[in-house]
Every structure is written in structure tokens, then in C-alpha cells.
C-alpha positions in Angstrom: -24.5 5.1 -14.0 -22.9 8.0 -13.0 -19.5 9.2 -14.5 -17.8 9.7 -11.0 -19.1 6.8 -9.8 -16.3 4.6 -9.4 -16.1 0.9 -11.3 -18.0 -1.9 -9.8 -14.7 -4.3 -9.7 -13.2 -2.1 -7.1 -15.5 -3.7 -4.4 -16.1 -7.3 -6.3 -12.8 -7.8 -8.0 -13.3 -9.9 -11.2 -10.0 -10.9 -11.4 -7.2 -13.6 -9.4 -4.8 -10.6 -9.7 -6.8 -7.9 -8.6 -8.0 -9.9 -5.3 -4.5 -10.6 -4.2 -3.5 -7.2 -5.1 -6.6 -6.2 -2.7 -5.5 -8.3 0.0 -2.1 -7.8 0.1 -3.1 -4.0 -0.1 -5.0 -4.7 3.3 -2.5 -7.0 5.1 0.9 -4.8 4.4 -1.2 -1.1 5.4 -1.8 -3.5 8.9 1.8 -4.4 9.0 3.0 -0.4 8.1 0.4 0.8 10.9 2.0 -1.2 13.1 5.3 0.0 12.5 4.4 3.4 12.3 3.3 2.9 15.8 6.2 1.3 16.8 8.3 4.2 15.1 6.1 7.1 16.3 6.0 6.0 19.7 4.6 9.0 21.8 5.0 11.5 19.2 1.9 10.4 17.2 -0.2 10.6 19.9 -2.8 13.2 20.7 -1.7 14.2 17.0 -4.6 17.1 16.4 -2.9 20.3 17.3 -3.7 23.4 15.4 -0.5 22.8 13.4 -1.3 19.5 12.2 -4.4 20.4 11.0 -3.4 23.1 8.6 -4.7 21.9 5.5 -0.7 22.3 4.3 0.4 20.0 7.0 1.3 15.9 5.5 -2.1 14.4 5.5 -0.3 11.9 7.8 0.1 14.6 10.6 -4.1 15.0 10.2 -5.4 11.8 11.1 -4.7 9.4 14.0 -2.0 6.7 13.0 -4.4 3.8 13.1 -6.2 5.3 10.5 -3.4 5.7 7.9 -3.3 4.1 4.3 -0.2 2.9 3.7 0.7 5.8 1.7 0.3 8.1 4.7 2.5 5.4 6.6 5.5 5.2 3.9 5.4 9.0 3.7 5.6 9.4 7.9 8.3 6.8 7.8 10.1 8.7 4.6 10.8 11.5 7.8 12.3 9.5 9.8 14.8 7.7 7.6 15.3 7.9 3.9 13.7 5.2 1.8 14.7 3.9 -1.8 12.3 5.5 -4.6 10.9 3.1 -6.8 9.1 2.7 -10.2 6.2 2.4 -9.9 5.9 4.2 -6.5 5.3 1.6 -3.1 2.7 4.6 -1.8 0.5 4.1 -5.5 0.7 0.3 -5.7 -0.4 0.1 -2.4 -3.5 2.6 -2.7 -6.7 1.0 -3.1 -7.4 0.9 -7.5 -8.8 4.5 -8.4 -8.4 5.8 -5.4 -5.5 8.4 -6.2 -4.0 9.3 -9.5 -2.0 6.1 -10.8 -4.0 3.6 -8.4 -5.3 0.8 -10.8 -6.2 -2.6 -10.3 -4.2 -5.9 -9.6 -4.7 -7.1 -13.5 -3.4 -3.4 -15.2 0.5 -3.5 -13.3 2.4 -5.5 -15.2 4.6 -8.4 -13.1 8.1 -6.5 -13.2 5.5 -3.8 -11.3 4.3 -6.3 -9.1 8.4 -7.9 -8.4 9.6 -3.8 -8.3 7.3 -3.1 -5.7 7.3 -5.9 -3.8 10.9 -5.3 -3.6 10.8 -1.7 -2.5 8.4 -3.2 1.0 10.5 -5.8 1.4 13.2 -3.0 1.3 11.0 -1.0 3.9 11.2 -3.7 6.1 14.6 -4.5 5.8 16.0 -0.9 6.7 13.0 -0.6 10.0 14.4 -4.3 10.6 11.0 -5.2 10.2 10.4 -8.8 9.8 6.6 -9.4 9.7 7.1 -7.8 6.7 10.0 -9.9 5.5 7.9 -13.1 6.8 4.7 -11.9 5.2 6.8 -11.4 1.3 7.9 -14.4 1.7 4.7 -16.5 2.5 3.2 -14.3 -0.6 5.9 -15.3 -3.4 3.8 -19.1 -3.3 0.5 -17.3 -4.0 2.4 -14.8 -6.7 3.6 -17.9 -8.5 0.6 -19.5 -8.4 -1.8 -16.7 -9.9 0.4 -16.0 -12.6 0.8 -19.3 -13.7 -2.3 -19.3 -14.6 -4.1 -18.8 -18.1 -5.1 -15.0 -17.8 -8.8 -13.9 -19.2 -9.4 -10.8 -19.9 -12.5 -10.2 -17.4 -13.8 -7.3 -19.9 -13.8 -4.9 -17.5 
């Protein structure tokens, strides 16, 4: 094994937490695209003029919107209106684990981390008047309850 490889668990999560944390990373980065593109409109289109692509420019100016992580989404939409900081950050919970600085899996955030950012995207949608994303936290609090109701074993990893 190489040191930089990164941990197996990342693609075969071990864990009830870190799959939901996995899939709820994957459904809510759908649901931001979506209303980036909603926000954006015409002005994220055709979005690879010399400008954007200064290596300076927000890496959300670089890429074409349907290829954003949430993180680039949340930081586009931080333009356009001002959005609540929270602790920890929406943009690191919702990176895949590892793959930025404070991106870890499901099992390591504690549950106040889990309700804190949950909070902060339910925020999001609330000031986009988003409610697929209202909807989609409220459908989730059932699954929440029922993985951490659950005995938690440490999965070694």
C-alpha cells in the first residue's frame, strides 16, 4: 500500500453512518447543481473565457456547472447572496471523506456536526426558497434517527 493512496472505506464504506453520509453527499450536490442552474441562468453558460480560467479565478468559474461538487455550488451561490457560516463548514461536510482538508467520513463527525450542518442546507434552501431541499431534510430526519439509534461498532478502520 501506498501512503497516498487513499483508504479503501472511501469507495466500500464499512459503516451505516458513513453510507448515508455518502449518499446524502450525492443527492444534495444534485439538488445544489440544480439550483445553481436555476440561479446562474445564462451567465454560467459557455463559462471557459480566458478569465475564468486563470488559475486565480473560483474553481467554480473553471468548470461547467453540471460538474460542480457542492462546495463549488455553495461558494457560487455565497456570490450571489450571503449565506450563514457554520461549524463545521456545509462546503467540508459535504466533500467526499479525504477529499479536501477536514473531509472525513460519516462515522468521525459527531451528531451535533451532522444536526449543524444539516441545519446550515436546510438554511440554503430556505433563503434560495428551495424546497427540494426542504422536502429532501425532511424525508432524511427518519433515516438519521434510525442509524443512530443503533448500537455503534467501531468498524476498526
Amino acid at each position: 500500500m501506498d501512503i497516498d493512496d487513499p483508504p479503501s472505506d472511501v469507495l466500500h464504506p464499512s459503516h451505516a453512518l458513513d453510507l448515508l453520509h455518502i449518499q446524502i453527499i450525492d443527492h444534495f450536490t444534485t439538488l445544489l447543481v440544480d439550483l445553481v442552474g436555476r440561479v446562474g441562468g445564462s451567465d454560467l453558460q459557455g463559462n471557459q473565457s480566458g478569465a475564468s480560467l486563470s488559475r486565480f479565478a473560483p474553481s467554480w468559474s473553471r468548470n461547467n456547472y453540471l460538474q460542480y461538487s457542492a462546495s463549488d455550488c455553495l461558494e457560487y451561490l455565497k456570490t450571489k447572496k450571503t449565506l450563514e457560516p457554520s461549524s463545521p463548514r456545509l462546503d467540508i461536510f459535504l466533500s467526499k471523506p479525504y477529499a479536501c482538508p477536514g473531509a472525513r467520513r460519516g462515522q468521525d463527525w459527531s451528531r451535533k456536526d451532522w444536526h449543524v450542518a444539516l441545519t446550515a442546507l436546510g438554511e440554503v434552501g430556505d433563503i434560495w426558497g428551495e424546497n427540494s431541499i426542504r422536502e429532501s431534510l425532511q424525508g432524511l430526519v427518519v433515516h438519521l434517527e434510525f442509524v443512530f439509534s443503533q448500537a455503534m461498532r467501531p468498524t476498526g478502520i
